[in-house]
Legacy VTK file of the C-alpha trace (Angstrom):
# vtk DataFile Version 3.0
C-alpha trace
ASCII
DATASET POLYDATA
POINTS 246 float
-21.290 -37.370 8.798
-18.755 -35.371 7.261
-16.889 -35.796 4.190
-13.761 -36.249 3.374
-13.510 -33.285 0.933
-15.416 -31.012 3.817
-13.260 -32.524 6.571
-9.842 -31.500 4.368
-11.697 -27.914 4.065
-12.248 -27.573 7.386
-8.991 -28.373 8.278
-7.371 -26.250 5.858
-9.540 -23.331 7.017
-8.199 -23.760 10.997
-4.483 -24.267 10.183
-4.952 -20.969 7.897
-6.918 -19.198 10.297
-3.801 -20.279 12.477
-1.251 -18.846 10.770
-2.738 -16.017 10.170
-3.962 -15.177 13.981
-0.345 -16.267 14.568
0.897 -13.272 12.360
-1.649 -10.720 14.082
-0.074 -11.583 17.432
3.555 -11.909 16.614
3.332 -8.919 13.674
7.593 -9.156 13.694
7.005 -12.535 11.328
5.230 -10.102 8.909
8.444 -8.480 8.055
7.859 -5.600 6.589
10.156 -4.809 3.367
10.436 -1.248 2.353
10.983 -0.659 -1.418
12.848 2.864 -2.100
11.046 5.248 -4.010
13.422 7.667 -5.777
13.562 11.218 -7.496
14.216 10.141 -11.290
16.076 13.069 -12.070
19.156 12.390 -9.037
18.019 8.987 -7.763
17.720 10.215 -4.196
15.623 8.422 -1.742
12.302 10.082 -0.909
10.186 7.500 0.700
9.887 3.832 1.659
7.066 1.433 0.684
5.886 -1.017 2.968
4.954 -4.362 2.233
4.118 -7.099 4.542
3.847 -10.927 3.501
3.538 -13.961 5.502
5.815 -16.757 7.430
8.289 -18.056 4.641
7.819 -21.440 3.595
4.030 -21.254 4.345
1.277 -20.841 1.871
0.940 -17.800 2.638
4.383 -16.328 1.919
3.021 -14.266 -0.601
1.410 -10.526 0.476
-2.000 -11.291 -1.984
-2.133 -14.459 -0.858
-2.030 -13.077 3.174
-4.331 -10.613 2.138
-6.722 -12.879 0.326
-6.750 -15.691 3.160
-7.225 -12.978 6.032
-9.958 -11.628 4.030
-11.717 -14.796 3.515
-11.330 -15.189 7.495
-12.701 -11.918 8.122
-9.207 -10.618 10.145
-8.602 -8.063 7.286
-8.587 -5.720 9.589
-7.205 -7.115 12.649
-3.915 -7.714 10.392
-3.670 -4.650 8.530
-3.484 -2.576 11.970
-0.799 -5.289 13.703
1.055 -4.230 10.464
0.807 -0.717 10.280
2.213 -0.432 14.243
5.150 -3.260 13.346
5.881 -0.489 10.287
5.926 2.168 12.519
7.880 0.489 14.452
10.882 -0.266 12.309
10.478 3.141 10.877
10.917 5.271 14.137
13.707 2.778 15.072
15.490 3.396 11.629
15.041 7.357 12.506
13.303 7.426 8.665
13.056 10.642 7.920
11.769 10.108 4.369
7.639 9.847 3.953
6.829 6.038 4.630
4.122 4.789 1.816
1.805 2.181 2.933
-1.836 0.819 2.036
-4.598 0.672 4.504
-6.986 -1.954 3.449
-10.489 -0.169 2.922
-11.812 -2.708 5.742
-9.551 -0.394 7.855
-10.756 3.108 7.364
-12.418 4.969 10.018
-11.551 1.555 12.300
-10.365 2.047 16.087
-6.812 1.101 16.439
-6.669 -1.430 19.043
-5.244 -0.921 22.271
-2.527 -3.027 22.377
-1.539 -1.051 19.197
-1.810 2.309 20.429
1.337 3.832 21.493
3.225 2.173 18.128
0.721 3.698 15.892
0.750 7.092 17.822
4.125 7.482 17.803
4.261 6.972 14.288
2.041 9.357 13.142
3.695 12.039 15.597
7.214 11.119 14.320
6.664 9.914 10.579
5.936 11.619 6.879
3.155 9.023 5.988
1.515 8.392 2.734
-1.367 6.379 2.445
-2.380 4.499 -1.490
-5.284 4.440 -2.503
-6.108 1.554 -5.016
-9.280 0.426 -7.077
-10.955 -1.505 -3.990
-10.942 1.619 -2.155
-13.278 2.938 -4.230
-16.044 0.677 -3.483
-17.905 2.952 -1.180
-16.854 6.811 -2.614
-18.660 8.290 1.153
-16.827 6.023 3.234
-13.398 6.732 1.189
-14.388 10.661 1.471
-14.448 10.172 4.962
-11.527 8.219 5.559
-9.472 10.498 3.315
-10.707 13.330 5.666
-9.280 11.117 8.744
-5.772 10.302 7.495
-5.301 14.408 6.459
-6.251 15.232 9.854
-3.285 13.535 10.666
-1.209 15.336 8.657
-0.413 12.107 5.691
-0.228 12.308 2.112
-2.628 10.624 -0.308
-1.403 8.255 -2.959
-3.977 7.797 -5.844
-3.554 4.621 -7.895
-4.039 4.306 -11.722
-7.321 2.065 -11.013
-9.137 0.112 -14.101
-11.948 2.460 -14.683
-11.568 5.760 -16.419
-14.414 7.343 -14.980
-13.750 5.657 -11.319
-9.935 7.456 -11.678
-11.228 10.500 -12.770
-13.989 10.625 -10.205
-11.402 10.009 -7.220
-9.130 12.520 -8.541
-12.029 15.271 -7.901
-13.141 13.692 -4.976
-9.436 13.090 -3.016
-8.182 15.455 -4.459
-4.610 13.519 -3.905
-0.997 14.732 -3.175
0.407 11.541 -6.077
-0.862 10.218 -8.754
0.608 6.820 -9.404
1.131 4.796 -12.898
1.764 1.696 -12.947
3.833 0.716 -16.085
3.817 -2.864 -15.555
0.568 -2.789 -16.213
-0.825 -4.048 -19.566
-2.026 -1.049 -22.134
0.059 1.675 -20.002
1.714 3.391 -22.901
-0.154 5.371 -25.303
-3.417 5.074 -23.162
-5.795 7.943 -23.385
-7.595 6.890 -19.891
-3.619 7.490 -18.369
-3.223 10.612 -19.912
-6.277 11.556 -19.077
-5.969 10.325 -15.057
-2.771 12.184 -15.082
-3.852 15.300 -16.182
-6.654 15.085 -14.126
-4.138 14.542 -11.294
-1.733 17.419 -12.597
-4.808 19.647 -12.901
-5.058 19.584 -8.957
-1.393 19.780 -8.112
-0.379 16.565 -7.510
2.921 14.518 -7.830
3.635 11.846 -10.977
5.092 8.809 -8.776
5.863 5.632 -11.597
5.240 2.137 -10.284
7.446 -0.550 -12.273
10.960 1.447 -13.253
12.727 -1.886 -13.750
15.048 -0.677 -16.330
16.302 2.093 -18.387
14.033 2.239 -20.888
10.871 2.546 -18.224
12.476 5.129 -16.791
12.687 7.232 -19.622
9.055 6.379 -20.426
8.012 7.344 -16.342
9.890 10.701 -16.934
8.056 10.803 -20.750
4.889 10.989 -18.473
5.659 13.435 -16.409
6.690 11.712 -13.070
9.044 13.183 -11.050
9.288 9.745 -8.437
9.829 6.145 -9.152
10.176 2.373 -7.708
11.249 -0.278 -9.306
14.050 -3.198 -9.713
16.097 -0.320 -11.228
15.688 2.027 -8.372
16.252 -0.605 -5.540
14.392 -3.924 -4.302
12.113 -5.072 -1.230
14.474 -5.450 1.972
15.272 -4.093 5.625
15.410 -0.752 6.579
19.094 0.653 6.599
19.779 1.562 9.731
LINES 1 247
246 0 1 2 3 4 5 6 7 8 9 10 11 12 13 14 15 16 17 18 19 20 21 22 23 24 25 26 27 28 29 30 31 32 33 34 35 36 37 38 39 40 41 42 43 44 45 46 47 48 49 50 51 52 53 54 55 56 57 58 59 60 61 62 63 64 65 66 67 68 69 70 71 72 73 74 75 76 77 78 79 80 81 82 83 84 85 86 87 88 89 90 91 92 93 94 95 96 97 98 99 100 101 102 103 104 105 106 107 108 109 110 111 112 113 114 115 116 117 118 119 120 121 122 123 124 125 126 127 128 129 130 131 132 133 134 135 136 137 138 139 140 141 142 143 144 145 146 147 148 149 150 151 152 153 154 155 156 157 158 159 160 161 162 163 164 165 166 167 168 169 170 171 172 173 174 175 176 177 178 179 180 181 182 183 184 185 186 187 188 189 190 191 192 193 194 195 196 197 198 199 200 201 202 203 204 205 206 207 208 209 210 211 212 213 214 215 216 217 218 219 220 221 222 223 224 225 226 227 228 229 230 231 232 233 234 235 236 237 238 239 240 241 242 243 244 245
């Protein structure tokens, strides 16, 4: 016989698993918000990033708590392609012509894209500037990241290299992407004054690529992003999650 404590799991487990199929088929309730990033030194808009999140008013509301639920239900990847074609979506509607920033969850690369999907996600990477971000659990399995990196310049995007916790990870995904942006993140605890950052962004200068600061929520970050060398920001300062203008 089952217990109460298992029955309460169980049940838990099917109205998540619910809610979260319930997303995959009806991606609109995903949202997506797009965050402006901007040029520091004029404030003009050179890309949107993407961020989905669940129902509102559901547990999982919040986009880590999607992500971790979906990956504890193994439909990581069903999810992260229903909302890369709802981006796509919005974007080519919203004729964006800036370069749309998203991240594909590692459980993603080298994946088919599902029928049903097919024509959203083609016509967004025929019509759209795409940049794909690259964070620490993408570097998990170097090979498979070498190869997906390979996939997503064959079709023509941008690679987005996070600041990731270990120095020797960053710097050894710097040689191996070779990326297009290196991103800092200055919310981040131990940011300023860091010799692994300095280090990650040289190492990310040394082959060419962009400065893009995560967390401009004020003046005085902005001046420190700039400090740094980057040359694009987001942040509360530089605009918030919402719609698309259209």
């Amino acid at each position: 016989m089952e217990t109460p404590s298992l029955v309460s799991a169980l049940d838990r487990t099917r109205r998540t698993r619910a809610l979260v199929e319930e997303l995959i088929n009806d991606p609109a309730q995903l949202g997506p918000d797009f965050q402006p990033v901007r040029r520091l030194t004029d404030d003009a808009v050179v890309g949107w990033k993407a961020t989905g999140r669940g129902r509102p008013g559901t547990e999982l509301a919040d986009t880590l708590a999607l992500l971790g639920e979906a990956a504890s239900l193994g439909l990581v990847e069903r999810l992260d392609w229903a909302f890369r074609a709802l981006v796509f979506d919005r974007a080519v509607l919203a004729d964006v012509r800036e370069t749309v920033h998203l991240t594909p969850e590692p459980q993603t690369y080298l994946s088919a894209c599902p029928p049903r999907l097919a024509v959203s996600v083609g016509r967004g990477r025929r019509e759209l500037a795409v940049a794909a971000e690259v964070h620490d659990d993408g570097l998990a399995d170097l090979r498979l990241l070498e190869q997906a990196v390979a996939e997503m310049r064959g079709w023509g995007w941008q690679i987005v290299l996070a600041d990731v916790a270990d120095e020797r990870d960053a710097l050894h995904a710097v040689e191996l992407v070779r990326p297009d942006v290196v991103q800092i993140d200055l919310s981040r605890a131990g940011r300023r004054g860091s010799a692994a950052v300095a280090a990650f962004l040289e190492a990310g200068l040394s082959v060419g690529a962009e400065v893009m600061a995560l967390g401009v929520d004020g003046a005085a970050q902005r001046a420190e992003a700039m400090t740094l060398g980057a040359t694009v920001g987001r942040g509360l300062l530089l605009g918030t999650p919402g719609p698309l203008p259209l």
